[in-house]
N, C-alpha and C positions, 0 to 999 in steps of 0.2 A: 419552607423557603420564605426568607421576606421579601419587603418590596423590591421588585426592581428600581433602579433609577428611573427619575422621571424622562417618558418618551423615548426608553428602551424596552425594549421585549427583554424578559427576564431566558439565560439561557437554560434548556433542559437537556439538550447532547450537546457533547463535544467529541468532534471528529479531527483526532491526531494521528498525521504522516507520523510514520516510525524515523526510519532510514534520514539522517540530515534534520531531524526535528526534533522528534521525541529523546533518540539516541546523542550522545555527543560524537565529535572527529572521529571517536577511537570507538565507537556502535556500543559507549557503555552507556547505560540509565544512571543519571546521575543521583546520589544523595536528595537534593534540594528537588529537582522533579518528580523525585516519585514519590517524595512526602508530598509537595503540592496540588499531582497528580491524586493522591489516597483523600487528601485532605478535601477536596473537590467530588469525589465521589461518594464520601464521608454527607455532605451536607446537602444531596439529591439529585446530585446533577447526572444522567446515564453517561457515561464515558466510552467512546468505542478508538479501537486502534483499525487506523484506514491506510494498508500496508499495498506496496507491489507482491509484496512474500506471501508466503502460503503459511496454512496452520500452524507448521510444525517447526518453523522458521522464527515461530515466534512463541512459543513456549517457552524459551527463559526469562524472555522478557515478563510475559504475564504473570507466570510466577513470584516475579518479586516485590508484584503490589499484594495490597492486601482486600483484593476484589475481584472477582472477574469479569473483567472489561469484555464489551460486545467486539466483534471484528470484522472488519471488511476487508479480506485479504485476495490477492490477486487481482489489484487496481480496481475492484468493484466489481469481479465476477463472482465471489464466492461471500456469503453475510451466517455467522455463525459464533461458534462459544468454542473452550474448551472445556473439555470435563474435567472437573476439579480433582479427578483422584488418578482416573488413566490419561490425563492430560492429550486427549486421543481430542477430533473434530464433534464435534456436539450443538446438537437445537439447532442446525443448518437450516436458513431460511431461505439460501439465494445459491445455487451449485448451478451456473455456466460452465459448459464445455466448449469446444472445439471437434466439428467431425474427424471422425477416426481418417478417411482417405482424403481431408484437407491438411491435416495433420500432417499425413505420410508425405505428400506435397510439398510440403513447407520443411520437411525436413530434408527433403533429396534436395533442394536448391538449395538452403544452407550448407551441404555437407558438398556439395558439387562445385560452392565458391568455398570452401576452405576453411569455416566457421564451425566450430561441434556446438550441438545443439544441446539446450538443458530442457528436459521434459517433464512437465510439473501436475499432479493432482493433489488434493486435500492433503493426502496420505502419501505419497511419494513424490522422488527427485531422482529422474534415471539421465544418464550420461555416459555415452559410448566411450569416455579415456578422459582421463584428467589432463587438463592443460594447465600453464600456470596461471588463467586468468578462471578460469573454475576453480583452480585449489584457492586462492582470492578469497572467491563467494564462498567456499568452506571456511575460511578462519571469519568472516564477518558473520556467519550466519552460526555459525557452532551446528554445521550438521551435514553429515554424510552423505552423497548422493551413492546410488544405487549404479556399480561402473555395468553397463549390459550392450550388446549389439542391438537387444531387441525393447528398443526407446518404446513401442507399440503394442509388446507383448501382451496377449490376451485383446486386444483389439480395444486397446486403451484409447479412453477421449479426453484429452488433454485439457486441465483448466489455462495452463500457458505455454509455451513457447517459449524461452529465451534465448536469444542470442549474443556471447559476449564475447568479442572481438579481440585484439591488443589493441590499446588507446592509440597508440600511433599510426595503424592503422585505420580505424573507426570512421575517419572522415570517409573513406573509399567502400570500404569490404560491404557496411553494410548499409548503404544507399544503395544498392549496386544490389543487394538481395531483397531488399524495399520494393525495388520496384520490378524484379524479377516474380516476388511474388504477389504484388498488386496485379500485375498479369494473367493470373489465374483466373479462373473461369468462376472460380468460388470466392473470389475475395470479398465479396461483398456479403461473406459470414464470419471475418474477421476483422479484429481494430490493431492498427499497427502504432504502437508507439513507441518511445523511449525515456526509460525511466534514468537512465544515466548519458551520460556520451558515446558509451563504447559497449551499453544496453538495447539491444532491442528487443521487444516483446511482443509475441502474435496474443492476441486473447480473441475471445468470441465476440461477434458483431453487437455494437451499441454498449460494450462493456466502460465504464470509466465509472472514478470512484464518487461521484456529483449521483450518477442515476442511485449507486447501492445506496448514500445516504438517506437518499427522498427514499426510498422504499424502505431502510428501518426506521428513518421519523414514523410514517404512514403508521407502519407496526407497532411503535411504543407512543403512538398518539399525543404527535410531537410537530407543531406545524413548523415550517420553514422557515419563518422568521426566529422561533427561538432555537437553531441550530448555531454552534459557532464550531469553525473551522480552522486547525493550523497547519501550514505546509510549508515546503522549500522549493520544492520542482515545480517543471510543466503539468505536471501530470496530476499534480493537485491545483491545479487553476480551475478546473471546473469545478473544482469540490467547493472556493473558495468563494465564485462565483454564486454557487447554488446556497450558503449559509446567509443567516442572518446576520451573522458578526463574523466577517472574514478578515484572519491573522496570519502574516507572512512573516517567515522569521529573518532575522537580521542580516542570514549567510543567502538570502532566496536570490533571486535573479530580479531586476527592474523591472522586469514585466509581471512577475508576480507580485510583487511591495505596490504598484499601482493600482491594483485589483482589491487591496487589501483596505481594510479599515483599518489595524491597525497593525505597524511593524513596530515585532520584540526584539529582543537581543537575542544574538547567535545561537546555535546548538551546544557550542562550546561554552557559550556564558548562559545557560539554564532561561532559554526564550521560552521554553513551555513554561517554567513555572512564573515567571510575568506576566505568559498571557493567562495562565488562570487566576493569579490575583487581578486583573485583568477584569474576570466572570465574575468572581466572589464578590467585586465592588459592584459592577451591573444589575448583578443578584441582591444586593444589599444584604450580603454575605458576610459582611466586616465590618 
């Protein structure tokens, strides 16, 4: 790698939101980003994808670079690879769960206000009946959940929880089971947030995707300051917060574009690949 610019830290990870970032409007990988993406990983830079989604949710994605990127998937409960041939969960450094009877919990108050619940490990996605706001998350995600009564089966520990409403609904239904299961006697071994409007998400207590990044810096022996980060949501504010060179993209919210050093253009106008020519200039890459 060459110099960095003067009185920047040269970047050595970069940590890209999928969903609304990496992906465009329509959740395809574009042409121009995945060259600039390849192009960046090409020249030594570790590249990791820092998703809500789990493994297996993101297997076509990985696929069409031509590297295998690290991953932080399930908001920062789970740090890991896929395997290049079984494209299966692989070199797992970071598997948070969810108690099995916090779990069961959090599923009878969701199903008790009128919400079906999506139940998520490395390796599976179970859902008691398809709604039309699950079959949704099926065409954007390209994969099948598993339809069962027994969300639990085998005394399963959940890396998430998701709950996803009808949008017009969303303001009421799930405020309304937020704080039904804040109530719980255990809550304070889970993190509640929302990854969309009409998303909510139980994960295990202190999960967010700012703690998994510090923990694979640490691993690939990569301080803080040379991390840069690009996101669109809440829920990458902390990741944004915790990099050295925090990037918001064009479509983010106010509140995240202030947090940020610097704001790219949209998902739809290829903002990842301006924020990595972005790095390649920092890096003295060009």
């Amino acid at each position: 790698m060459n110099e960095p610019a003067p009185g920047k830290s040269a970047v050595r990870l970069f940590a890209i939101d999928v969903d609304g970032t990496l992906l465009d409007g329509t959740h395809r990988l574009r042409n121009e980003v995945k060259e600039a993406v390849n192009r960046l990983a090409d020249s030594g830079v570790k590249v990791v994808l820092a998703t809500a989604r789990g493994p297996q949710a993101v297997v076509e994605i990985v696929q069409q670079f031509g590297f295998a990127p690290a991953l932080i998937c399930f908001s920062g409960g789970w740090i890991g690879e896929l395997d290049s041939m079984s494209m299966r969960p692989a070199n797992v450094r970071l598997d948070r769960r969810l108690a099995t009877d916090l779990a069961a919990a959090i599923l009878k108050e969701a199903i008790n206000q009128g919400v079906e619940p999506n139940v998520f490990t490395p390796d599976s996605w179970r859902v008691r009946r398809l709604t039309d706001e699950i079959a949704e998350e099926i065409r954007i995600v390209n994969l099948q959940p598993l339809v069962s009564d027994g969300l639990l089966a085998g005394a399963i520990e959940p890396s998430k929880i998701m709950l996803i409403s009808r949008l017009d609904t969303a303001g009421i239904a799930l405020p309304s089971i937020e704080r039904s299961i804040q109530s719980l006697s255990r809550v304070a071994f889970s993190t509640i947030t929302y990854s969309k409007p009409n998303y909510l998400e139980i994960l295990p207590a202190e999960v967010n995707k700012a703690k998994a990044v510090a923990v694979l810096a640490q691993f690939l022996g990569v301080d803080l300051p040379e991390v840069a980060a690009v996101g669109d949501g809440l829920n990458d504010l902390e990741m944004l917060n915790e990099a050295g060179f925090a990037i918001a993209m064009g479509n983010a919210s106010d509140r995240l574009k202030a947090a940020a050093d610097l704001v790219v253009r949209s998902n739809d106008e290829a903002g990842v690949a301006q924020a990595v020519e972005e790095i390649l200039t920092r890096n003295g890459a060009v």
